[in-house]
Every structure is written in structure tokens, then in C-alpha cells.
C-alpha positions as MATLAB code, in Angstrom:
seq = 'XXXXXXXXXXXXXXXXXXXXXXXXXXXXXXXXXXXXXXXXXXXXXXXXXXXXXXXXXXXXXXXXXXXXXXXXXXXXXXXXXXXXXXXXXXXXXXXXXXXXXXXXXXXXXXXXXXXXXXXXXXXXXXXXXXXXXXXXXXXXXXXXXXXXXXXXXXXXXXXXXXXXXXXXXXXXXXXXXXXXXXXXXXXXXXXXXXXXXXXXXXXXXXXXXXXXXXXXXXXXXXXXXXXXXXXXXXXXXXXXXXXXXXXXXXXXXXXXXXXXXXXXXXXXXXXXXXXXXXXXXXX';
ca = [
      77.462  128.145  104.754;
      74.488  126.088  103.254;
      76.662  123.412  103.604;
      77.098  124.190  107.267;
      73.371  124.445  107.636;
      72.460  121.349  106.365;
      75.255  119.158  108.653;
      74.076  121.279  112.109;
      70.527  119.965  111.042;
      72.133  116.523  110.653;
      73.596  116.440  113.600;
      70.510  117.718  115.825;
      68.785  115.029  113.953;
      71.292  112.072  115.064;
      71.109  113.635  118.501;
      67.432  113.508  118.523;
      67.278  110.191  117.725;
      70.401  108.990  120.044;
      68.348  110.378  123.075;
      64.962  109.235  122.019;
      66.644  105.588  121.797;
      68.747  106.067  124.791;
      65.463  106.726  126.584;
      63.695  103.621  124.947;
      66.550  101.511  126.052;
      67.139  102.662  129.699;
      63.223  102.091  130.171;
      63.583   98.210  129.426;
      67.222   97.721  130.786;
      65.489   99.098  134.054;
      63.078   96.196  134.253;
      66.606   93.858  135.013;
      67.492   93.536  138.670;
      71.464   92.935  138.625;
      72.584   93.053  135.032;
      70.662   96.678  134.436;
      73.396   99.038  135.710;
      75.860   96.762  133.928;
      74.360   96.833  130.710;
      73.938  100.331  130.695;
      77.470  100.972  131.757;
      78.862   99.317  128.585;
      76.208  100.916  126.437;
      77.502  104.706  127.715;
      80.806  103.306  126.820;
      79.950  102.541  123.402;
      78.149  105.354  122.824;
      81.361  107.253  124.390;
      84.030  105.571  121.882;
      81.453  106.043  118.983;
      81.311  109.932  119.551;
      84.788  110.467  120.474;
      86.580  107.853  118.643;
      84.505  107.112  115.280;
      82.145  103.702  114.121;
      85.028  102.175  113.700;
      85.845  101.869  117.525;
      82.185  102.074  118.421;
      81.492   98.602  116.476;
      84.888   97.059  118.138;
      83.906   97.624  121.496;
      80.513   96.298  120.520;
      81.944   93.221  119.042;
      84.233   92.305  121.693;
      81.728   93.130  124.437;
      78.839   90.403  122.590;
      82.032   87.930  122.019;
      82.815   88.188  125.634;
      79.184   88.321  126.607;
      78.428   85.223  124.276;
      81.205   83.086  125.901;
      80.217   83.665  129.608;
      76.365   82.717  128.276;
      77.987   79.183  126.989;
      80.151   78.717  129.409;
      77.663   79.205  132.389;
      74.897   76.961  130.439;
      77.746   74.016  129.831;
      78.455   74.185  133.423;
      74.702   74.278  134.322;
      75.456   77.398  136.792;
      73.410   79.690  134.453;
      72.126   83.134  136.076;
      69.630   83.107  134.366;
      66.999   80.726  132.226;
      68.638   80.016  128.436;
      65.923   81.536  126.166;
      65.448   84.807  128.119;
      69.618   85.391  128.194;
      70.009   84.570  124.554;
      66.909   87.055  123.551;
      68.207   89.509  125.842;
      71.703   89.203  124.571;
      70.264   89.457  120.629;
      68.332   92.736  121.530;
      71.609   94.350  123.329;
      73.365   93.408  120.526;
      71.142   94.742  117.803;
      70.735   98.015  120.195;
      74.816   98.608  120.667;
      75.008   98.539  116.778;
      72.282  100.660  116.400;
      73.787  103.295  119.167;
      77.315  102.873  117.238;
      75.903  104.074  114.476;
      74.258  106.993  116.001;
      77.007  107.710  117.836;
      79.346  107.232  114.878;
      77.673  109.458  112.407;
      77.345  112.686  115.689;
      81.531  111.651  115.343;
      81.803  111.979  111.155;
      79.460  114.983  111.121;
      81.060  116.790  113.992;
      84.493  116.507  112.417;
      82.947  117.953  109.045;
      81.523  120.851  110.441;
      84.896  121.706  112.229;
      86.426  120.946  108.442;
      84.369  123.548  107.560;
      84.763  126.187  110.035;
      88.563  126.027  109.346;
      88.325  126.336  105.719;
      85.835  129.161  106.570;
      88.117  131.009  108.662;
      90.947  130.493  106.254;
      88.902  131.804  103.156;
      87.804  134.760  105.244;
      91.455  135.289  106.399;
      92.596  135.311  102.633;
      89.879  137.815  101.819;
      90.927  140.254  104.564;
      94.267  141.842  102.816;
      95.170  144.414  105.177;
      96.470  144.440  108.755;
      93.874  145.912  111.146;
      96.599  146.987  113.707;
      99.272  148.700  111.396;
      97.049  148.915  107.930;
      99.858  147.069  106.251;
      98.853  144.424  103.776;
      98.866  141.192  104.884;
     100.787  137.742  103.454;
      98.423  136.720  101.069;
      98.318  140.070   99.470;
     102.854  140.611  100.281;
     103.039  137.287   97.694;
     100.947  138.879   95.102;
     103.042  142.533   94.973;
     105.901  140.880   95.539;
     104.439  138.930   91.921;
     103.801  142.096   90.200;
     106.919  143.255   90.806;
     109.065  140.587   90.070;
     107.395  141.084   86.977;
     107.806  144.815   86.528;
     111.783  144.710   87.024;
     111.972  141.410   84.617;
     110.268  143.690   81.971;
     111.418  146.971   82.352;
     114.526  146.420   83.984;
     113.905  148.203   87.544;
     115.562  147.438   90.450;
     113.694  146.730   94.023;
     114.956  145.386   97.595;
     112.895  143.681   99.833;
     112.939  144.455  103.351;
     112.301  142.202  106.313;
     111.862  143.238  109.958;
     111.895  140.985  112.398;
     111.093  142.026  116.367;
     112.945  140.395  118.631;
     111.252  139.357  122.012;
     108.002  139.835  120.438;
     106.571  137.204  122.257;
     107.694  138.284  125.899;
     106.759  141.405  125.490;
     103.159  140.329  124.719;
     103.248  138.262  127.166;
     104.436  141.189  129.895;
     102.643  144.165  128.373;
      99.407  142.210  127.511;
      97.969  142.516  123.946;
      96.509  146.144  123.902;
      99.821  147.287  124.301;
     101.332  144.740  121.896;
      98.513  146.883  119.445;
     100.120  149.741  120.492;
     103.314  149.174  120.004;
     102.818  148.052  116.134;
     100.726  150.921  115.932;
     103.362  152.625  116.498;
     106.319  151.371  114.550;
     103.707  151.001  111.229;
     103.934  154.918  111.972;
     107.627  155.451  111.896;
     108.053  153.081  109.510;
     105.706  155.612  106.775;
     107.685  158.410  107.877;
     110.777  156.770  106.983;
     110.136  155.214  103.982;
     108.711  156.748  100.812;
     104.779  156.537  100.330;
     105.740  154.637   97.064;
     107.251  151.598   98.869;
     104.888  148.669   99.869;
     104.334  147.775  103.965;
     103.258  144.665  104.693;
     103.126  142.497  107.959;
     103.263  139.042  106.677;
     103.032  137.919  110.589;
     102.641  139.003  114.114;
     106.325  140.158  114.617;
     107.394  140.799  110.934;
     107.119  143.893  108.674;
     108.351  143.291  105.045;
     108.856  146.425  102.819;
     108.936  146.664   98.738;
     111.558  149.113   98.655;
     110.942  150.814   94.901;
     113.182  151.635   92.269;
     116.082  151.140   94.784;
     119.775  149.520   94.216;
     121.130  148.065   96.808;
     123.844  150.221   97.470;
     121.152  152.326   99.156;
     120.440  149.978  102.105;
     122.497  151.015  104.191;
     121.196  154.197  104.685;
     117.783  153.020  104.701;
     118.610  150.745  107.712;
     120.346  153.679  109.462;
     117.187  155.643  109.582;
     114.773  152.486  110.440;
     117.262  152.218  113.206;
     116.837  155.886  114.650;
     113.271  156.272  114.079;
     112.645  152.505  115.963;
     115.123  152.468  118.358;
     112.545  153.248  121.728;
     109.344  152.955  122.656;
     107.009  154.593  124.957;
     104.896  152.668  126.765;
     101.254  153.647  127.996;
     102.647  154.074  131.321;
     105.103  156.536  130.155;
     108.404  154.424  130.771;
     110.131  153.986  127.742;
     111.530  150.404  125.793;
     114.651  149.607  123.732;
     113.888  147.869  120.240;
     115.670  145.657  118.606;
     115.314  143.787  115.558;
     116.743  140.954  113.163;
     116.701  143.017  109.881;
     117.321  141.015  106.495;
     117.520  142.521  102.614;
     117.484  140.468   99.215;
     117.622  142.883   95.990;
     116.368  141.539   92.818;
     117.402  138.586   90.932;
     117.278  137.738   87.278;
     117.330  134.293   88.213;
     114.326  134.319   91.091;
     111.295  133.918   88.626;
     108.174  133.393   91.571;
     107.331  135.238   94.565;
     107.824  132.078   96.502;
     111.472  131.878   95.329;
     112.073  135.243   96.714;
     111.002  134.486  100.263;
     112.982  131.190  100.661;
     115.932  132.695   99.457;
     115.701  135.484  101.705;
     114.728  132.556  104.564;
     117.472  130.291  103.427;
     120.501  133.636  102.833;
     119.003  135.635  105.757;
     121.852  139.047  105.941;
     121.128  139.055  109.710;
     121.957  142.147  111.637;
     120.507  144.344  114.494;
     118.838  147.150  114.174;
];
């Protein structure tokens, strides 16, 4: 956050000074008759590409506009049709020059410091989001934390032999629904499958929701011989919902199962193979 801090000050700072030079610079381009509304046009342009763009494309435009600017001065001088006298274009062109470098700068640095600081509001959010292990909707654990048990486990059946299953769930339509129901109800409705799932699992097996339309269970100490009756009850006790309204909806789900494996060493092992040899059926 100190980090933070410090940029945010940098950036007011840059601001600051981008303005206060702005200002100094509109106050002598508006002593110019026809080329003032010109000049400043291209300079808000700069300033524009420096911002949005980076230095980097702050500086070209800057370049290309003195090069052009340069080449109309010598061209108009050769031909003798000069606007205006020699010595007051060339010292006018040297101080817009020196001032468009000095704004793409500016205007640069508000572009390298504003990407920073939304560097470090993502890395922020995604440190808090690791921190936070359980679901607030169902109280499930969430992926971060799923990896980890899944770890231990792995672990606990390669040394003592047990035997686990996980347990995916995966809604279908999750999305539409959502998107008809609106998200209070989406809370709702996890809410209430988190609650069936408890009462049809043992208190000993591990609930997590690794995403928004997922549940994973650690199913304990259980061959997989015993799956199918497992499913068969998941599949009575989440077969309908009833909505606030008091109508009722069918659920369905893609439900996939991977027992342990002597030869799956890593959580992340586990969870491609059950991506990659998905068992999918309906629920």
C-alpha cells in the first residue's frame, strides 16, 4: 500500500505540474493571431497520445509534427512567401519544440505511473483474493485453499494407503439463470444447494467451490465402487429448486469423479486429469 501511496503522490505531482505548464503555455500561444488555436490543437494532441499511448508515441508525434513544421518554415522562406518574419518563426518554432518535449514527458510519466498503480491494484486484489479461503455464499473453501487439501491428501493416501474420490459438480445454465433470476437469487440458489449438499455428504468430506458454477467434494476414505450411490442421492436431494417467488426449477448438472492414483503425485495433476478424462453424466 506504501507503494501505492507514494505513486498517487507521483502522479498528483505530474498533474500539477502538466496544468501549471499547460497554463504557462496557453498564456503565450494566446498572444499569436492565426497560428494560436493551431498550435494548441497539436499540443492537446500530444499531450493526448502521451497519456493514453506512452512517451514513446508522445515524442513521435512531437518529432514528426517539428519535421513537418521545420519543412513548411524552409520551404516558405526559399520561396520568399514566408507568413511570418524568419527570426521570430524559428524562435517560436524552438520554444514549441522544447515545450512539446517537455509536455511528452509529463504526459508520459501520468501514462507509466497510471499503468503501475493499476499493476498494483490487481496484484492487490489477487493477494486479498488468495487470503480469503472460504466462499461467502455457500461457506465452502475456495480454489486456492481446494489445491492445498487436495495436497494433503494426496499425501495422506500415498502414506497410509487410504483411498479418496474427488467430486466435481458442474451447473449447467449457470449463466442464464443469473442472467434471468438476477444475482440475489443466483446467492440463493447456491445457498441452497451448499445446504443439501452437507446433508448428503458426511461432515468429514471437504466442500469447496473452486468457481462460480462448480462445487468439488473430497469424498474421504471412499472406494470408488461407492459413487454411484453417492451420485444417486446428490441427484434426489438437487434435483429442484424453489425460487423466491415460490415457482419451482429443474437442476441439472455435469457431474465428474477421479479416485486416487498412485501415479498422480501433485494436486495440479489431479485436476487436469479429471479436466482432460472428465466421466461426464447428468445429474
Amino acid at each position: 500500500m506504501k507503494i501505492s501511496f507514494n505513486e498517487s503522490q507521483k502522479l498528483f505531482a505530474y498533474f500539477s505540474g502538466l496544468i501549471a505548464a499547460l497554463s504557462l503555455f496557453i498564456y503565450y500561444v494566446s498572444a499569436q493571431q492565426s497560428e494560436g488555436a493551431l498550435i494548441l490543437c497539436i499540443t492537446f494532441v500530444v499531450i493526448a497520445a502521451g497519456i493514453w499511448f506512452g512517451p514513446i508515441y508522445a515524442l513521435a508525434v512531437t518529432l514528426i509534427v517539428l519535421f513537418a513544421l521545420g519543412t513548411l518554415m524552409m520551404f516558405f522562406q526559399t520561396g520568399q512567401a514566408a507568413l511570418f518574419p524568419a527570426e521570430e518563426g524559428l524562435r517560436m518554432l524552438v520554444m514549441w519544440g522544447i515545450a512539446l518535449l517537455l509536455f511528452s514527458f509529463i504526459a508520459g510519466r501520468i501514462h507509466d505511473i497510471a499503468a503501475e498503480l493499476r499493476r498494483s491494484v490487481t496484484r492487490l486484489q489477487s493477494e486479498i483474493k488468495s487470503f480469503v479461503a472460504v466462499d461467502r455464499v455457500t461457506g465452502f473453501d475456495n480454489k486456492q485453499r481446494m489445491k492445498l487439501e487436495l495436497s494433503e491428501e494426496i499425501k495422506r493416501a500415498e502414506r497410509y494407503g487410504n483411498s479418496f474420490v474427488f467430486l466435481l459438480l458442474h451447473m449447467h445454465y449457470f449463466k442464464e439463470f443469473k442472467s434471468l433470476y438476477g444475482e440475489k437469487e443466483t446467492d440463493r440458489l447456491f445457498q441452497y444447494v451448499s445446504q443439501q449438499i452437507r446433508s448428503s455428504v458426511r461432515e468429514t468430506d471437504k466442500k469447496f467451490r473452486p468457481s462460480d458454477e462448480r462445487i468439488g467434494i473430497v469424498l474421504t476414505h471412499t472406494p470408488a465402487e461407492h459413487m454411484p450411490a453417492v451420485l444417486t442421492k446428490l441427484k434426489k436431494q438437487l434435483d429442484t429448486y424453489q425460487l423466491q417467488n415460490g415457482k419451482y426449477v429443474s437442476l441439472t448438472f455435469h457431474v465428474c469423479y477421479l479416485p486416487y492414483r498412485k501415479d498422480i503425485k501433485t494436486a495440479d495433476q489431479f485436476l487436469e486429469e479429471l479436466e482432460n478424462e472428465m466421466m461426464m453424466n447428468e445429474l
